[in-house]
C-alpha positions as CSV (number, residue, x, y, z in Angstrom):
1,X,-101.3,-45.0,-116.6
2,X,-104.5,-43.0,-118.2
3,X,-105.6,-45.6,-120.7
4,X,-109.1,-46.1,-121.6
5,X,-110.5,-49.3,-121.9
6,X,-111.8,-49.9,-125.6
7,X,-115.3,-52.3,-125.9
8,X,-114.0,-55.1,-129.3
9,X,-117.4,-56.9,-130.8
10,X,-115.8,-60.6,-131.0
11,X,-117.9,-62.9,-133.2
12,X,-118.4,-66.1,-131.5
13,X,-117.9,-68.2,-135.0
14,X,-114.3,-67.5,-134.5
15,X,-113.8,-69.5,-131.2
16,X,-113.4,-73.1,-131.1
17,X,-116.5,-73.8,-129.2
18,X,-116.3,-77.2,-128.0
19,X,-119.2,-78.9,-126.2
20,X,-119.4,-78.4,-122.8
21,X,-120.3,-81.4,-119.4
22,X,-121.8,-84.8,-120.7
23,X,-124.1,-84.9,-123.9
24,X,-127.3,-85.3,-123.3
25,X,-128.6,-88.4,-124.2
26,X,-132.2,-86.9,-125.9
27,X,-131.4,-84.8,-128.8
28,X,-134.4,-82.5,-129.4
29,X,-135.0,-80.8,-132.8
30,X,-135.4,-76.8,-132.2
31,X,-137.0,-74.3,-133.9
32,X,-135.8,-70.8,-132.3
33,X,-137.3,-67.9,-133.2
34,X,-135.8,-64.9,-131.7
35,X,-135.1,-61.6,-133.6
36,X,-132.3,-60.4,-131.7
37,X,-129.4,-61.6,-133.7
38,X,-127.0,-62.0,-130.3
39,X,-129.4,-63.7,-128.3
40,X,-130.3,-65.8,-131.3
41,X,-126.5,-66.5,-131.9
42,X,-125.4,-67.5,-128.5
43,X,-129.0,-69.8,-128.0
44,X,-128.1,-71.9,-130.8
45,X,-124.8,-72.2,-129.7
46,X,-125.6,-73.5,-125.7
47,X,-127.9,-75.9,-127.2
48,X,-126.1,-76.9,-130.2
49,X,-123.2,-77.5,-127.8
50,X,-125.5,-79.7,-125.8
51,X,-126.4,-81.8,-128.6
52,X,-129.7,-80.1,-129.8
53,X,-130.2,-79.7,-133.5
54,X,-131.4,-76.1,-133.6
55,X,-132.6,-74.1,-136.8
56,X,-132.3,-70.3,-135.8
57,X,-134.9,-67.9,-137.3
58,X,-135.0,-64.4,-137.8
59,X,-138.5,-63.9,-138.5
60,X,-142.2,-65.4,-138.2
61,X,-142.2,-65.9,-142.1
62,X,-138.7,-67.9,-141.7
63,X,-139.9,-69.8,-139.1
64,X,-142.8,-71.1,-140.9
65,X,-140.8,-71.9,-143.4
66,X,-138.5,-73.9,-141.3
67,X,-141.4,-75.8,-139.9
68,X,-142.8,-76.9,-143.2
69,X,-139.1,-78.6,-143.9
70,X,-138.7,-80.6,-140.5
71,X,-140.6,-81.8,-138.2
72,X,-139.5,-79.8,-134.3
73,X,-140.0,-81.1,-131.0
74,X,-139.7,-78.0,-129.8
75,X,-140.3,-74.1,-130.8
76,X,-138.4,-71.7,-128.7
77,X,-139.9,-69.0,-129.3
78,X,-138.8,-65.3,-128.2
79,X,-142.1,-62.6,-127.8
80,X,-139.3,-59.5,-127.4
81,X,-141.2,-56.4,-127.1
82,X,-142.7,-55.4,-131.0
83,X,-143.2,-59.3,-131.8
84,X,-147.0,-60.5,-132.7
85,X,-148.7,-61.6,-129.6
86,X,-148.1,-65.6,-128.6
87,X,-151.7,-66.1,-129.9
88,X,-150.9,-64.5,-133.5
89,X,-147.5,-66.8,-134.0
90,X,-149.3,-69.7,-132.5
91,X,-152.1,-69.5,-135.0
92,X,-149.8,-69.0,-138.1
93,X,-147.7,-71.6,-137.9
94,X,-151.1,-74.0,-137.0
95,X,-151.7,-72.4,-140.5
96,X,-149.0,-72.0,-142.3
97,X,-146.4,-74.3,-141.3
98,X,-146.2,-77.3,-138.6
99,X,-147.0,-76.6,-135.4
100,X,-144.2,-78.6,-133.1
101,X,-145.2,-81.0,-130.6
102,X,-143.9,-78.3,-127.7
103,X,-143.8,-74.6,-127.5
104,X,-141.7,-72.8,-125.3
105,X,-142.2,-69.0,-124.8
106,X,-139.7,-66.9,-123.7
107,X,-140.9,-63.4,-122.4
108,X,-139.8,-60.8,-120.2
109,X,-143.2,-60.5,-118.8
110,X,-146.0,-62.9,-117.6
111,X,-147.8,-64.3,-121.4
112,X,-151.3,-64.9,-121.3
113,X,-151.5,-68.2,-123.0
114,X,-155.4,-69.3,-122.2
115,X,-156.8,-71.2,-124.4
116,X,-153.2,-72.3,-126.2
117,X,-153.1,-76.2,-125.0
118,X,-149.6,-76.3,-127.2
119,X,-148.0,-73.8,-124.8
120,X,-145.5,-76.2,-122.3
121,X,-143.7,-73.6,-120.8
122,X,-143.5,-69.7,-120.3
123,X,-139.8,-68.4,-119.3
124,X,-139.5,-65.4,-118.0
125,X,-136.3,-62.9,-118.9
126,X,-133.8,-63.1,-117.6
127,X,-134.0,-66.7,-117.2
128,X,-130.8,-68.9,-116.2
129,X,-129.5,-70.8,-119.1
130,X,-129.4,-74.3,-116.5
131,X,-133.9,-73.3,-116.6
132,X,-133.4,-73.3,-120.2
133,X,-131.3,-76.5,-120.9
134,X,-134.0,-78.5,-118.1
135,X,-137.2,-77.2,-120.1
136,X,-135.7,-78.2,-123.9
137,X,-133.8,-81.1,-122.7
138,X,-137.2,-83.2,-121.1
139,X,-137.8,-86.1,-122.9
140,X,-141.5,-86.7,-123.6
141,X,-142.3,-90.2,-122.5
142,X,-145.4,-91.9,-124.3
143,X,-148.7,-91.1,-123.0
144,X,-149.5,-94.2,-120.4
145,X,-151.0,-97.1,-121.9
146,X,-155.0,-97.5,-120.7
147,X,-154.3,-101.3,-120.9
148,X,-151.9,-103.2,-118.8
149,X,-149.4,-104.8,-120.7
150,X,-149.1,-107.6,-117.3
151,X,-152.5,-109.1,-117.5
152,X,-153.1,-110.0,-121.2
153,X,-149.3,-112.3,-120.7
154,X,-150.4,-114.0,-118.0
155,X,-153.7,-114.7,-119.8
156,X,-151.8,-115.9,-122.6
157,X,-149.5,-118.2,-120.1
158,X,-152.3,-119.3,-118.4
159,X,-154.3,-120.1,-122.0
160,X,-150.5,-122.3,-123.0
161,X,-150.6,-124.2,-120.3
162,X,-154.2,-125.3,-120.2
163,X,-153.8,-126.4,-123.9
């Protein structure tokens, strides 16, 4: 009749996560950076499920050194209040590691990013984790070609047939 209700901490490593809806057919290399251990946990895990190879750092200095070992399509990155600025992370791994080919801030407030061409996105907290999938899962297409790839066959036809 009076019992209280007591909060367990569950580790999520102990459940049988399985993935989740279709696979996604693009399978992007992630760097998160996130120091919240939780937040850092369960990220990994709702991309890993969606078939995103995700390497989880702690720290700046561990994800430098994460970028120096692969190459990322994209760097998730988490500017939680007493993180370096976006301009100070940006600039180290340009310096110090590999600078992936998209960054994705996450932030609980509007980021000033001028002058930071690598920044794709800005989430802001609390963000729904369907934003999140969207913005990691786009696929880059090639940049458009400035030829047509039409005109240079039918010369070729054309240059056949009067042979």
């Amino acid at each position: 009749m009076g019992r209280a209700r007591v909060a367990v901490p569950v580790d999520a490593a102990h459940f049988d996560c399985k993935p989740q809806g279709t696979p996604m057919t693009y399978q992007p290399n992630v760097l998160l950076f996130d120091q919240d251990p939780v937040l850092r946990r369960a990220t990994a895990l709702l991309l890993g499920n969606r078939g995103a190879l995700v390497s989880p750092a702690a720290t700046l200095e561990e994800a430098i050194s994460l970028s120096r070992e692969r190459v990322y399509d994209v760097a998730l990155i988490d500017l939680a209040p007493g993180t370096k600025g976006a301009r100070e992370i940006l600039g180290r791994l340009r310096r110090e590691g590999a600078l992936p080919r998209r960054i994705v801030f996450c932030a609980e407030e509007p980021v000033s990013c001028d002058g930071a061409d690598d920044v794709s996105e800005v989430l802001l907290k609390p963000y729904a984790f369907g934003r999140l999938l969207s913005t990691i899962f786009v696929e880059q297409s090639p940049r458009p070609s400035t030829r047509s790839g039409v005109f240079p066959r039918l010369r070729l036809v054309r240059g056949g047939l009067a042979s």
